[in-house]
VOBA-1610 file (N, C-alpha, C; in pm, whole numbers, padded with zeros to 5 digits, always signed):
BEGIN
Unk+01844+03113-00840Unk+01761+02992-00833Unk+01688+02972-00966Unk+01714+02872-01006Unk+01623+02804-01130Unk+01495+02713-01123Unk+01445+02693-01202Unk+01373+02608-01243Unk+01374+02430-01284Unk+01356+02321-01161Unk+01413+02237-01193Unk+01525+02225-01042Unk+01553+02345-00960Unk+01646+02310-00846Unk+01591+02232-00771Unk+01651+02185-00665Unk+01647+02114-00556Unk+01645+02197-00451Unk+01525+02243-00364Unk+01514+02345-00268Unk+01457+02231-00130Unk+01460+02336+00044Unk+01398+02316+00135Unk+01355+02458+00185Unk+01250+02441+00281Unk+01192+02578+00286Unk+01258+02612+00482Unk+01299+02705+00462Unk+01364+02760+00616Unk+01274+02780+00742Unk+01140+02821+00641Unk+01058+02831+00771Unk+01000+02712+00816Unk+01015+02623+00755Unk+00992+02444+00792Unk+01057+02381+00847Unk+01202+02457+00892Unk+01308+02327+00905Unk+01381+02250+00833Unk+01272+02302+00675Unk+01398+02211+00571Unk+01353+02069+00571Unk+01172+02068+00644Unk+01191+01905+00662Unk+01170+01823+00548Unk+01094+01901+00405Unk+01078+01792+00313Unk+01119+01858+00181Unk+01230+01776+00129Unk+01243+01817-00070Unk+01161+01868-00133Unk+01161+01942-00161Unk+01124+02019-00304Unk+01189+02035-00414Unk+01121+02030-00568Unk+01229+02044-00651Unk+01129+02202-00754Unk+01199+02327-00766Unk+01131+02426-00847Unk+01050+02373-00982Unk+00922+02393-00977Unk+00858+02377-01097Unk+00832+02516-01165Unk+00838+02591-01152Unk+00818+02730-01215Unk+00781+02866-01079Unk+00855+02975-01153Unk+00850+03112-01064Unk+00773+03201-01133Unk+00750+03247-01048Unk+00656+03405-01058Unk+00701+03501-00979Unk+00763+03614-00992Unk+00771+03724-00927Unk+00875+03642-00821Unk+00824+03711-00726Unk+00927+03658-00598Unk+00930+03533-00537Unk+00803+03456-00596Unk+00705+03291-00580Unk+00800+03196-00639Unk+00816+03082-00570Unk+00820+02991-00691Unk+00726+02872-00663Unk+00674+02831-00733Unk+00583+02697-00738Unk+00681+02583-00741Unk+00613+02500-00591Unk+00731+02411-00595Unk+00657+02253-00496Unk+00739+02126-00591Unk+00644+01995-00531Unk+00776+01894-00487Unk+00702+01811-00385Unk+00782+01726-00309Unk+00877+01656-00379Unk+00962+01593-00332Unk+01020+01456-00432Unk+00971+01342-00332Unk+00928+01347-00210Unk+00909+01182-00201Unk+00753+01219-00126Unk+00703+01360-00108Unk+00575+01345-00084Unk+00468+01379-00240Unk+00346+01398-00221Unk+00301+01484-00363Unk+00188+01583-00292Unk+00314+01689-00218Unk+00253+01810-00245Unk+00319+01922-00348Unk+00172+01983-00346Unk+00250+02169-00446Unk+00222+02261-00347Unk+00303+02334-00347Unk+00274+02418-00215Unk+00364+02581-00341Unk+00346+02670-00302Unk+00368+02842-00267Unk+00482+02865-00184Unk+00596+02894-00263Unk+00660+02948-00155Unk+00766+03113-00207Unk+00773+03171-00092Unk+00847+03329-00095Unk+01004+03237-00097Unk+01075+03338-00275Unk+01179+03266-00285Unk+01280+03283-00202Unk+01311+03396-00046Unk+01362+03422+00020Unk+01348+03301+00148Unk+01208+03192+00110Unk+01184+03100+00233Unk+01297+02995+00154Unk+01342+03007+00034Unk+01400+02883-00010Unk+01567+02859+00035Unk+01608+02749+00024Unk+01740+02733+00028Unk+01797+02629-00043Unk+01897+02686-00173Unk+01921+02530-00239Unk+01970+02440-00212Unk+01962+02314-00232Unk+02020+02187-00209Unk+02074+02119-00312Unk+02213+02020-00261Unk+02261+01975-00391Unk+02217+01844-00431Unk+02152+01800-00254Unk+02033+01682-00344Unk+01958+01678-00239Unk+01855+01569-00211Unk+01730+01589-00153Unk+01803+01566-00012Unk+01770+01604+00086Unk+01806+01545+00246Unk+01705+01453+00270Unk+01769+01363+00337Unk+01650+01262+00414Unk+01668+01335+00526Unk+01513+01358+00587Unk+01487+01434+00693Unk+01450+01289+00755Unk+01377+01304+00906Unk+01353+01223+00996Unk+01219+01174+00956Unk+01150+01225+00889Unk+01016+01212+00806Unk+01043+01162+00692Unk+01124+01170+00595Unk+01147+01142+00492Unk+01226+00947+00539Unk+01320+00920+00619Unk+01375+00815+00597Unk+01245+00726+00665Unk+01185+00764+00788Unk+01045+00654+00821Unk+00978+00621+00702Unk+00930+00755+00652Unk+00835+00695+00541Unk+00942+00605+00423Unk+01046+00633+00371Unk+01140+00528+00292Unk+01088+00384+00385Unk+01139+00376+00534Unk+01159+00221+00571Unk+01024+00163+00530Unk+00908+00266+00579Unk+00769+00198+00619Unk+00729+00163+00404Unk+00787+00216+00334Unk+00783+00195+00225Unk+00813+00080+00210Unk+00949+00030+00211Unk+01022-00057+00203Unk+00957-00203+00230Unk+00890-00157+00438Unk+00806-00262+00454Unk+00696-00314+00382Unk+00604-00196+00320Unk+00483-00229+00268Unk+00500-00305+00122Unk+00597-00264+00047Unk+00617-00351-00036Unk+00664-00491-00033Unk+00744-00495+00074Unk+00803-00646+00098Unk+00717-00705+00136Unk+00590-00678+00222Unk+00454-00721+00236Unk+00394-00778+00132Unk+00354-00699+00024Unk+00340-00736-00117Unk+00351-00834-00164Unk+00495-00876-00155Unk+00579-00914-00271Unk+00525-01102-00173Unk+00529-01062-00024Unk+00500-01178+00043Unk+00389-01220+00004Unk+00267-01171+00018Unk+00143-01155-00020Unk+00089-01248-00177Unk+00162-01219-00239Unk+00211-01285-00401Unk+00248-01387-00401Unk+00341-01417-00342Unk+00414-01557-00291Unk+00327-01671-00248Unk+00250-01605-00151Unk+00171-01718-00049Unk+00011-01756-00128Unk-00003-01601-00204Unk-00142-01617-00310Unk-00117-01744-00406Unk+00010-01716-00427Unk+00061-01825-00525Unk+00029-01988-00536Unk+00093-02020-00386Unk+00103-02155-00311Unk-00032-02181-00278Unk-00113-02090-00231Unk-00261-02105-00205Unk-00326-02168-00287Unk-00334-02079-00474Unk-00399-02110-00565Unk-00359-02253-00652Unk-00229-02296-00643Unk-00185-02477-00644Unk-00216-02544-00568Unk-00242-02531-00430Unk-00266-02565-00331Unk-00400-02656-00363Unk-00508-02498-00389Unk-00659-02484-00377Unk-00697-02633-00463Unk-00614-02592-00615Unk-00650-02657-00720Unk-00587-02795-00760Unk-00486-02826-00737Unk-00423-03006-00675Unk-00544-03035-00567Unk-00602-02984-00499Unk-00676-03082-00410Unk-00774-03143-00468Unk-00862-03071-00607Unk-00973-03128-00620Unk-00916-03236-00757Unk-00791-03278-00805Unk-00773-03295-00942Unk-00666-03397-00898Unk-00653-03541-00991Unk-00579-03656-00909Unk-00451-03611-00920Unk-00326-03651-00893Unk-00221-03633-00887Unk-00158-03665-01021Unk-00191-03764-01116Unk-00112-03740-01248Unk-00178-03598-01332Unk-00299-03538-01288Unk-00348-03450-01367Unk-00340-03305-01327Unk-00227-03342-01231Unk-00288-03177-01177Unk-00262-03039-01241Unk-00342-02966-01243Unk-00317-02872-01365Unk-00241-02741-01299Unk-00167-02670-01423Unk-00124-02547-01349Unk-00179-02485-01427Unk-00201-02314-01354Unk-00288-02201-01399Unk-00245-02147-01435Unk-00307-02008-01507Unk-00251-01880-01557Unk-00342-01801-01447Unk-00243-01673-01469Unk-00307-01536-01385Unk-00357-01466-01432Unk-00482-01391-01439Unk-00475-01196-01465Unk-00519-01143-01417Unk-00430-01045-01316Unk-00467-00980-01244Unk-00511-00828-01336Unk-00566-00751-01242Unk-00638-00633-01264Unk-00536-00581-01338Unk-00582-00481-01444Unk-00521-00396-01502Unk-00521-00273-01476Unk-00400-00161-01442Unk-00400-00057-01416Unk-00375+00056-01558Unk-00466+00168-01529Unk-00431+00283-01576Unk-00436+00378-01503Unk-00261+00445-01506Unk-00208+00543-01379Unk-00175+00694-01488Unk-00314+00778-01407Unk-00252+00905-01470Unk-00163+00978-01329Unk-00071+01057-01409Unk+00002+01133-01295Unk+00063+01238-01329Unk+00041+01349-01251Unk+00106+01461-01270Unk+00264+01496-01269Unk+00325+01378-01214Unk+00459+01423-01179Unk+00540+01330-01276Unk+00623+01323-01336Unk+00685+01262-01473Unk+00787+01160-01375Unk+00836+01174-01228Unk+00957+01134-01179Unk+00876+00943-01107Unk+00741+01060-01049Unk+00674+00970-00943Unk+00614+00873-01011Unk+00590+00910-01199Unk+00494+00804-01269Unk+00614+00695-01328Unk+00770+00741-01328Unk+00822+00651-01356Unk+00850+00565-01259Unk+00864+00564-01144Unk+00853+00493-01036Unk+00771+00416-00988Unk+00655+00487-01056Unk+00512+00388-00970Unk+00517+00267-01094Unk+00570+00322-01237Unk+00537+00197-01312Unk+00679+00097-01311Unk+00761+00110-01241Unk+00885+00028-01212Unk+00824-00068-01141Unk+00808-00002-01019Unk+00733-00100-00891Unk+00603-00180-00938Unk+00518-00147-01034Unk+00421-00221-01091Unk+00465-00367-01144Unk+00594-00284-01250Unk+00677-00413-01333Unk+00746-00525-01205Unk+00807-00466-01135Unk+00848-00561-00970Unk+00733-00664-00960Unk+00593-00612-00919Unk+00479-00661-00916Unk+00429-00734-00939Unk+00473-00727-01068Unk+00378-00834-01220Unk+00205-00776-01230Unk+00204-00631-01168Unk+00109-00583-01211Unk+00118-00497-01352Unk-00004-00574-01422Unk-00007-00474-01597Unk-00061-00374-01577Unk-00003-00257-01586Unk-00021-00131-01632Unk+00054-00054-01721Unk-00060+00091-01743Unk+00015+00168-01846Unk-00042+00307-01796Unk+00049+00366-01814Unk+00090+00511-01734Unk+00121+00637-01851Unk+00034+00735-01788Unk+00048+00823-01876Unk+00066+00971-01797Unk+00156+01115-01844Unk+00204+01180-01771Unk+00113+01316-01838Unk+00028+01311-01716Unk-00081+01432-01774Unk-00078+01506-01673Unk-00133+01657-01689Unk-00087+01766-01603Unk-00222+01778-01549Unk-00223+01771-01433Unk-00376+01731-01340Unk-00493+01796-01388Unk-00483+01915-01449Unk-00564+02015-01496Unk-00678+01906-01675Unk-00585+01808-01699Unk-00561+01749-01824Unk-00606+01629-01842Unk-00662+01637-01658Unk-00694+01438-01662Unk-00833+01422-01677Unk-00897+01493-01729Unk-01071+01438-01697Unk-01038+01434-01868Unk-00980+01468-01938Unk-00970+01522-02096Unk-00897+01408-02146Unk-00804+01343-02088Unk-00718+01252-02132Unk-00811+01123-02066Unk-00888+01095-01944Unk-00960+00977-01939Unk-01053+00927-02054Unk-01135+01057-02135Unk-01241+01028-02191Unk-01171+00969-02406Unk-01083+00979-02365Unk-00982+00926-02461Unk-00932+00789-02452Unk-00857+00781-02327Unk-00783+00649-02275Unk-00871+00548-02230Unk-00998+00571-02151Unk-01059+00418-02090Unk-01142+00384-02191Unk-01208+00391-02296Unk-01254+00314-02383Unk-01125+00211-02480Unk-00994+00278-02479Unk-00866+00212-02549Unk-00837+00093-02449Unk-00780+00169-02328Unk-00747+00093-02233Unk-00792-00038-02149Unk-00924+00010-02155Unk-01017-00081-02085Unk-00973-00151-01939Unk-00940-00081-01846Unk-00831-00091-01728Unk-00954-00175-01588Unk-00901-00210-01544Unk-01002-00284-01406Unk-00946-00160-01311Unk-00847-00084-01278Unk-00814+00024-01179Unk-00751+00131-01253Unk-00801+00242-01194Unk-00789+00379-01234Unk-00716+00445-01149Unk-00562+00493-01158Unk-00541+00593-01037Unk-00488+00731-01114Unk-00540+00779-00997Unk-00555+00948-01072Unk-00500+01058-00959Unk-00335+01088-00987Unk-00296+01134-00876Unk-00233+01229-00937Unk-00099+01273-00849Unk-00020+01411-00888Unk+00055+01451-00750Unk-00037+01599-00778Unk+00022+01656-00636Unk-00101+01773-00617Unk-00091+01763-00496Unk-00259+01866-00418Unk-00149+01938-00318Unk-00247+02074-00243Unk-00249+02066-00134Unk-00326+02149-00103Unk-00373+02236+00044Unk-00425+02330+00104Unk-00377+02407+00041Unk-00504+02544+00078Unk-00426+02713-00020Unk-00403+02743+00164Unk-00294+02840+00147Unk-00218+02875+00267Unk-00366+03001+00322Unk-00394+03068+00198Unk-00508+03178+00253Unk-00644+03101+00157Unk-00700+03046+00246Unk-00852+02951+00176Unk-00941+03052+00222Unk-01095+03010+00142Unk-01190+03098+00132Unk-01235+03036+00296Unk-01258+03164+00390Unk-01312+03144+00489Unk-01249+03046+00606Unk-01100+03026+00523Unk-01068+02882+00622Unk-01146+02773+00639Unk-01196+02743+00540Unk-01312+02625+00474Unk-01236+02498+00458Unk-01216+02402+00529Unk-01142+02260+00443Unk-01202+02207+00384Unk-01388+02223+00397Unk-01457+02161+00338Unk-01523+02253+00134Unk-01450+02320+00157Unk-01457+02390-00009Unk-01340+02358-00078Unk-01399+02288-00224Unk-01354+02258-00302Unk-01211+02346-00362Unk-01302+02505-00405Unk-01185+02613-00387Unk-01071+02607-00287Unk-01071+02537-00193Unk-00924+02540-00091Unk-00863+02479-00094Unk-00832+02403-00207Unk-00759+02295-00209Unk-00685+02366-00441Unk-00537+02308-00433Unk-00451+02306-00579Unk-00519+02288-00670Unk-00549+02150-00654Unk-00583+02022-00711Unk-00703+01940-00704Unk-00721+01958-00597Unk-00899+01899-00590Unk-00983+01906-00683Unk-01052+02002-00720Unk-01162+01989-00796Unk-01088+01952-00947Unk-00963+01909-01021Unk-00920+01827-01134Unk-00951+01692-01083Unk-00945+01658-00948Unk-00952+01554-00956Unk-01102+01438-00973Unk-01136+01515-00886Unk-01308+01542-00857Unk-01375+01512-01012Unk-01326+01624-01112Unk-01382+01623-01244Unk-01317+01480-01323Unk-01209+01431-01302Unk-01152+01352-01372Unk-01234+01182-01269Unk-01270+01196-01164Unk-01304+01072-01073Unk-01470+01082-01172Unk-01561+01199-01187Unk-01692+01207-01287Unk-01641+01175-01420Unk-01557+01128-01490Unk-01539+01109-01628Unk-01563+00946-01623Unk-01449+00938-01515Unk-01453+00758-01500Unk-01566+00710-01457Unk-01623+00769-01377Unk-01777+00724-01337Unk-01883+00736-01455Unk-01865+00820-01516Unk-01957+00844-01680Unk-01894+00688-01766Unk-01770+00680-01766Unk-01800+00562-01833Unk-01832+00378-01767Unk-01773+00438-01646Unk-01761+00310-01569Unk-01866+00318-01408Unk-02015+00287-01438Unk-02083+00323-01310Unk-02039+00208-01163Unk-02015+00130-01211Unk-02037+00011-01074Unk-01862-00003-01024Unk-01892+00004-00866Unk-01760+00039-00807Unk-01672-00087-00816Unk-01739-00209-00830Unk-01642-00307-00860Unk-01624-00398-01024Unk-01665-00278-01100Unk-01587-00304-01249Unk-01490-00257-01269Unk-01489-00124-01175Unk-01347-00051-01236Unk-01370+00052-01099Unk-01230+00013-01042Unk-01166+00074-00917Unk-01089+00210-00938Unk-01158+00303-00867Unk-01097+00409-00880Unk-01005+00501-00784Unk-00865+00484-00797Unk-00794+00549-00655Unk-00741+00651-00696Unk-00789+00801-00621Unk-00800+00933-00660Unk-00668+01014-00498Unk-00631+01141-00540Unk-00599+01220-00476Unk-00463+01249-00429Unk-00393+01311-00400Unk-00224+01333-00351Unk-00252+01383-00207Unk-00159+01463-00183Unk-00077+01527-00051Unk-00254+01658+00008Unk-00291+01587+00105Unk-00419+01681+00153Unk-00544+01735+00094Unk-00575+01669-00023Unk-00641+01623-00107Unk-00795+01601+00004Unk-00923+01693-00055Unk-01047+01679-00037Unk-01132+01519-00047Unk-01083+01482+00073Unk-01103+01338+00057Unk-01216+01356+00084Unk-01319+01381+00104Unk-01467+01349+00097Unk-01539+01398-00018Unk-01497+01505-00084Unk-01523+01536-00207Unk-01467+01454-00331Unk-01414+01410-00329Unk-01310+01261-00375Unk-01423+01138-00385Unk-01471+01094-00283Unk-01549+00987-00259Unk-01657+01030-00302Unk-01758+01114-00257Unk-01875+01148-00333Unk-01865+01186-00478Unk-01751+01206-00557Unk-01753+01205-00672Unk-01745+01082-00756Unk-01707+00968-00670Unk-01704+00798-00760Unk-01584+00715-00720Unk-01495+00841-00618Unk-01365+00685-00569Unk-01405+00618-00495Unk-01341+00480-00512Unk-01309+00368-00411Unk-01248+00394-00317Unk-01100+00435-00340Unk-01017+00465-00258Unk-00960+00610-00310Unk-00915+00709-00123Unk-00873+00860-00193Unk-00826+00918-00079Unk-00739+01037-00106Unk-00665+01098-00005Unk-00770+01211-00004Unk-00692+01299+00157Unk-00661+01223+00238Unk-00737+01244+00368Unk-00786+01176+00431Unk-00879+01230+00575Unk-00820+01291+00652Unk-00693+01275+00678Unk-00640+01336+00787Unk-00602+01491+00714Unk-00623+01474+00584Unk-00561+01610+00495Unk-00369+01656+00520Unk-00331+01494+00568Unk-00184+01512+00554Unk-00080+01461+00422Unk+00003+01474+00488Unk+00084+01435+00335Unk+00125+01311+00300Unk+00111+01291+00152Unk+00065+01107+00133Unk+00215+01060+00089Unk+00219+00955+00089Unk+00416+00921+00037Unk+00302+00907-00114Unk+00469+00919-00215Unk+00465+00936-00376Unk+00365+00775-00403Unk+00444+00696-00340Unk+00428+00559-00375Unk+00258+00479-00276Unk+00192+00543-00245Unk+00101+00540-00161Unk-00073+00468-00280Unk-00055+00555-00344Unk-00187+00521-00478Unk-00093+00378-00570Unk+00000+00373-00592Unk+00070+00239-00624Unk+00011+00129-00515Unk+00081+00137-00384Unk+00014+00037-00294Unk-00162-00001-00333Unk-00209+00095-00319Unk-00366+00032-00292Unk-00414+00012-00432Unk-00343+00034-00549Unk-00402-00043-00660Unk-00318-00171-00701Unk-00215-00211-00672Unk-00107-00312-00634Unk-00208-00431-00580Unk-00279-00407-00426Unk-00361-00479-00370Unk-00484-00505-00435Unk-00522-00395-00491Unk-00679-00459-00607Unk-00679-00502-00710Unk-00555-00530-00774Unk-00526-00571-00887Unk-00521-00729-00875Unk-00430-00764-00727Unk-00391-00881-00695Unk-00547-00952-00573Unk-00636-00845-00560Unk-00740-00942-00489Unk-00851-01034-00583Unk-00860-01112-00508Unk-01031-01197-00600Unk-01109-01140-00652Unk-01143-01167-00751Unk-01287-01111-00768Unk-01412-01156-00663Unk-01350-01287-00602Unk-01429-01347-00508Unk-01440-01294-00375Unk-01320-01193-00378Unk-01318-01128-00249Unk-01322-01003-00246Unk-01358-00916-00121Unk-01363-00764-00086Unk-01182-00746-00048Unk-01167-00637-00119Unk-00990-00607-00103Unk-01030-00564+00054Unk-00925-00634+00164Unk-00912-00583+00290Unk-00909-00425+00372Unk-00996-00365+00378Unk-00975-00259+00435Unk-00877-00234+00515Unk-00843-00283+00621Unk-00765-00277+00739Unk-00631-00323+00719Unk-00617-00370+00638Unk-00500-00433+00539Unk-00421-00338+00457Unk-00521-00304+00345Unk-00442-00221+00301Unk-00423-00088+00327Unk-00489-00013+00376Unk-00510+00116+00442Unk-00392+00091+00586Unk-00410+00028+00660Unk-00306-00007+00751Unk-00158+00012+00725Unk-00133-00039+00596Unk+00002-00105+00532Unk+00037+00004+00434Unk-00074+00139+00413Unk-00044+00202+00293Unk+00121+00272+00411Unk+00198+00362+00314Unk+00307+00467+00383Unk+00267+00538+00501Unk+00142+00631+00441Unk+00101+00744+00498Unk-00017+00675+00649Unk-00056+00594+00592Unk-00163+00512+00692Unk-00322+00551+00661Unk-00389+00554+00765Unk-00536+00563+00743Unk-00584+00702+00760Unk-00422+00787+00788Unk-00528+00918+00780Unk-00479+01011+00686Unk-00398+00889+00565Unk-00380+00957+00436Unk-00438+00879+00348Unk-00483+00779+00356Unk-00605+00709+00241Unk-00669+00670+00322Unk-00825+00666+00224Unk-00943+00589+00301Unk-01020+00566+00186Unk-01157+00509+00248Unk-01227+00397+00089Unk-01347+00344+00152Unk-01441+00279+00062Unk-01507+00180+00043Unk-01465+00054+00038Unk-01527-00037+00081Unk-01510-00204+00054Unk-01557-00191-00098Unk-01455-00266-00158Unk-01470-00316-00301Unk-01400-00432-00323Unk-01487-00465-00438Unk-01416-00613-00482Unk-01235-00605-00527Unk-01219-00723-00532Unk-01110-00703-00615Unk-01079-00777-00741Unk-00993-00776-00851Unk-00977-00723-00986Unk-00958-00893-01007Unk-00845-00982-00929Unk-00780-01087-00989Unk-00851-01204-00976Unk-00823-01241-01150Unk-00848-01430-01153Unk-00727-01516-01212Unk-00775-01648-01172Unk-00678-01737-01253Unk-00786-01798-01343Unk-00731-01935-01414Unk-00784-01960-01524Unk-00685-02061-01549Unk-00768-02184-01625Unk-00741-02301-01641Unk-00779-02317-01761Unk-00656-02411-01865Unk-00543-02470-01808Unk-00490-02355-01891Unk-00325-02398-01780Unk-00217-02280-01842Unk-00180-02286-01983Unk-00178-02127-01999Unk-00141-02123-02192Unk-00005-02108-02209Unk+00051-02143-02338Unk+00149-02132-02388Unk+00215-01950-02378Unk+00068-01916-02439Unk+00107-01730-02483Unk+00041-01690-02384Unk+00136-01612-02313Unk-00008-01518-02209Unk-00011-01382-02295Unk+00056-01348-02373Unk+00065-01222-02413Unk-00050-01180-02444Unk-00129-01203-02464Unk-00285-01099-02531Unk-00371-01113-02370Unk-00314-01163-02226Unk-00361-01125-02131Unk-00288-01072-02032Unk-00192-00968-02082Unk-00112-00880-01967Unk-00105-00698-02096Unk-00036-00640-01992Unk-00003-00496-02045Unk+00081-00498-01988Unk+00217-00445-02056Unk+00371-00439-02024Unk+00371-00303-01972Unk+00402-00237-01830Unk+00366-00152-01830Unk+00491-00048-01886Unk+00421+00039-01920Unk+00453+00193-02052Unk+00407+00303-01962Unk+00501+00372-02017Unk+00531+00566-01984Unk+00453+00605-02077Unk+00354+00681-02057Unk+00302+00786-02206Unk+00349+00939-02181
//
């Protein structure tokens, strides 16, 4: 077994992909392909695969994926017709003007190089501007205090891969220590809050796969995994900054909406009411270019 395989674990059933990120001794350290956990495993629990299986867990969360984006994409559509709608009513009919957009701008750090090219595909689908950079979770409070004064982003997501330690201090869920990933994230959610205090200038969606979601929130997110401390789909922190990018500034992004509609549901993200990121703007320009970000891999 290498580094880089395609494994399932035997004492699980084999129910979710893994691909080897590095071994130790008889260990290998190893993270989902369509969830974002890191989990520990004895390389005798492993078994290779020649590609990922869709388990019975794995193809729901694909469909319910599938749905939530096509939601989206509806969502966009009808925002669309709304905002011509809104603005032909008050303006005579030889004058009626058409608008420009800009919605919120994203900056997506992420631990996983596969999941950040994906989340910024689906952004580009979107017509949400972002720019994405592939930092190793340990790396993100160090790389924010660099990037958001450049960037200047309306949403922050700051993900990877988490999970429970199999032997935690005391069997504590509520210590920071019992968790991969938690407290990088925690430190990197206080960087963005050092530069950005007010929750609806700059939206912050924090956490992966069982992720100290209350330690998450008391550190400065909006939105963060996970309450139920289960496992979040890859594409899950895409959804709920997707939706704040594309809400009003005039409006509170829907709780029940998007938390409802995320993959994982409400007892893998949860949040605060916050504003949301998007305006239009009159009259339409020739160049929009100096008001979008093409979104980029770093």
């Amino acid at each position: 077994m290498n580094v880089g395989d395609l494994v399932v674990r035997k004492s699980y059933g084999g129910d979710i992909a893994f691909r080897v990120e590095d071994m130790r001794s008889n260990l290998a350290v190893i993270k989902g392909t369509e969830f974002r956990l890191l989990a520990d495993s004895p390389l005798d629990d492993l078994i290779k695969v020649p590609y990922a299986p869709l388990s019975e867990r794995s193809q729901k969360a694909n469909i319910r994926a599938n749905e939530s984006f096509s939601r989206l994409k509806r969502h966009r559509e009808e925002q669309a017709e709304r905002n011509q709608a809104d603005l032909s009513g008050d303006w005579p009919l030889m004058e009626q003007p058409s608008y420009f957009e800009v919605p919120g701008k994203v900056l997506h750090l992420d631990g996983d190089l596969n999941y950040l090219k994906k989340s910024l595909s689906l952004y580009q689908q979107l017509r949400v501007p972002a720019e994405g950079h592939y930092v190793n979770e340990s790396g993100m409070a160090d790389a924010l205090y660099r990037l958001l004064p450049r960037v200047r982003p309306d949403i922050v997501v700051i993900t990877g891969h988490d999970g429970v330690l199999k032997h935690r201090p005391n069997n504590d869920l509520y210590n920071l220590n019992s968790y991969k990933n938690s407290q990088n994230f925690v430190t990197a959610i206080q960087v963005a809050r050092q530069y950005e205090r007010h929750y609806d200038t700059l939206t912050v969606i924090a956490g992966a796969c069982q992720s100290h979601f209350e330690a998450l929130l008391q550190a400065g997110a909006n939105f963060a995994s996970s309450p139920g401390r289960i496992l979040i789909h890859a594409l899950d922190p895409v959804y709920v900054a997707a939706k704040a990018s594309f809400t009003s500034v005039r409006d509170t992004i829907n709780m029940t909406d998007v938390l409802h509609n995320t993959i994982s549901g409400t007892q893998g993200v949860g949040g605060v009411e916050t504003r949301g990121s998007y305006r239009i703007g009159l009259p339409r320009l020739n160049d929009l270019s100096q008001l979008k970000v093409t979104p980029s891999v770093m």
